[in-house]
N, C-alpha and C positions, 0 to 999 in steps of 0.2 A: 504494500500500500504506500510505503513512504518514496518506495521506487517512481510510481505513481505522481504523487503528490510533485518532488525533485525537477520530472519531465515536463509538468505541467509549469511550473514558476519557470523554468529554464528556455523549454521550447514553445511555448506556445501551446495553443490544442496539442491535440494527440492527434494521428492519422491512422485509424486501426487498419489500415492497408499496408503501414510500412511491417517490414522484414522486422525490426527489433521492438515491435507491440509486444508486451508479453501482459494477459491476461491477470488480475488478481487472482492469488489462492484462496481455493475454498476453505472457511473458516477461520480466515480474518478480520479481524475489527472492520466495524460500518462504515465508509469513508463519510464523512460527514458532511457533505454538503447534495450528496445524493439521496434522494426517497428512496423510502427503505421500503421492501413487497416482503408481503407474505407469499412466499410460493410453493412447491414441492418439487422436492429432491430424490431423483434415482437415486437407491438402495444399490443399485448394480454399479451404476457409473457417477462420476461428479456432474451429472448432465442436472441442470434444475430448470424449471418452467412455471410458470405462472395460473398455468388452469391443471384441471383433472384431465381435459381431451388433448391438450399437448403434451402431456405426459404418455398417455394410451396410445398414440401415435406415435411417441419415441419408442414403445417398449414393440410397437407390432414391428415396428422397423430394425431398430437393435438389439433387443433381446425375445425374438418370437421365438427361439430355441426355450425361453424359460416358462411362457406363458403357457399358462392350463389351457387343456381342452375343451370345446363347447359341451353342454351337457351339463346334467347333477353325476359329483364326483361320489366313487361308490364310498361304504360307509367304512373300508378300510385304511382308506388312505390317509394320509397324515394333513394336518391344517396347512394354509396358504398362507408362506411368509407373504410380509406385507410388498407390495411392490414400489414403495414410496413414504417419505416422512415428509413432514413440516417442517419449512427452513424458513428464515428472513434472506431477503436476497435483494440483490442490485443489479441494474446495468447499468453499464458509461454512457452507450450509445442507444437512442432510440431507433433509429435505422442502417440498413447496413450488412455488410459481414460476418462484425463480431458484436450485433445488436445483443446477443443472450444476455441472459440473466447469471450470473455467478454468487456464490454463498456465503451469505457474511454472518458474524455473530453482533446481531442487535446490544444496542447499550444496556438495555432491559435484561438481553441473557448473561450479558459482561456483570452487571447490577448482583443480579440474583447469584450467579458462582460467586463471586465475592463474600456477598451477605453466607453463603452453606461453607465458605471454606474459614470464613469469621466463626459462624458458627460452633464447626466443627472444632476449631483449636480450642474456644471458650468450653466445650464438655471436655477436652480431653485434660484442661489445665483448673478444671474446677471439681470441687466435689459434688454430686449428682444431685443433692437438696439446695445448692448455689445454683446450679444451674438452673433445675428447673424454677427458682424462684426470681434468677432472674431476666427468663424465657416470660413469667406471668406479669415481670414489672416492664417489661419492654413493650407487653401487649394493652397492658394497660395502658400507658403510656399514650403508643398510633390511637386508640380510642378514646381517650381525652383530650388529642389533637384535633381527630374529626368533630366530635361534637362540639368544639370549642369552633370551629371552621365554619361547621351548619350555625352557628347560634349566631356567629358576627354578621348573617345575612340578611335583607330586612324581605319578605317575602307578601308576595300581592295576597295570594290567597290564604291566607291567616286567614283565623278564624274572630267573629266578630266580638268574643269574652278577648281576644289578644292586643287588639287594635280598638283604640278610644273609638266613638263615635262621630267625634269632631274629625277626624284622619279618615275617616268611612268617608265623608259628607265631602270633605275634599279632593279625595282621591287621591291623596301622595302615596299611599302604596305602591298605586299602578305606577307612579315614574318614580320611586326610590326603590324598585324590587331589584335585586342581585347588589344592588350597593350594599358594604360595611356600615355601620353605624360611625368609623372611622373619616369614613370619607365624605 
């Protein structure tokens, strides 16, 4: 990606035509100034695609040696791995040669490893009643975030025991709804 990033300050666009394009790898951080897709990734290959029928169509072309048969499969046979997962993905190009899609790891999934691998050192360096107490003061915690979030907002549809009668009659509800009482 930083290879990426290097060519673009230096040279200009990129020309996915030239000889020394070289594709991101799969499984690198999001480059950040691209939309990020939810797409799906062959299981077989690094191939990724954005629908379920472009997917079906890789698989009848590149892997129809793997594909089951037409028909109910009889009752001995063993389950059907999956032929595809969920990825986040990007392209560079919206049209073109090397228009595809390539697989990145969202900030979200970078976010969440982080948070299980935090996690996980906190149970191994803690004793198990530390921990789980405080797994309960962390949770409590995001929860009196939120309600403290919902409560700072002034809301149209309140109910009329919440909202004086004189604020009824005037309607500032209706144009102070989503503002803080901050603001």
């Amino acid at each position: 990606m930083r290879m990426i990033e290097d060519e673009l300050l230096k040279n200009g666009p990129i020309d996915p035509d030239s000889a020394h394009f070289q594709a991101p790898l799969a499984g690198a951080p999001a480059l950040p100034h691209l939309p990020l897709y939810s797409g799906i990734g062959c299981v077989q290959c690094p191939y990724v695609a954005a629908s379920t029928e472009t997917m079906r169509k890789h698989w009848g072309k590149e892997h129809a040696e793997l594909m089951r048969r037409q028909g109910r499969p009889c009752k001995t046979s063993k389950p059907i791995a999956p032929r595809w997962r969920a990825v986040s993905c990007q392209r560079l190009f919206a049209a073109g040669f090397r228009s595809g899609y390539f697989e990145v790891i969202s900030p979200a999934e970078i976010k969440e490893a982080n948070e299980t691998m935090r996690r996980r050192s906190m149970a191994n360096s803690l004793p198990e009643a530390d921990y789980i107490r405080m797994q309960i003061d962390e949770a409590l915690e995001e929860s009196d975030k939120e309600t403290r979030k919902r409560e700072d907002v002034i809301l149209d549809n309140a109910g009329q025991t919440e909202v004086s009668q004189w604020l009824e009659m005037t309607r500032w509800p209706k144009y102070l709804q989503g503002y803080s009482f901050g603001e």
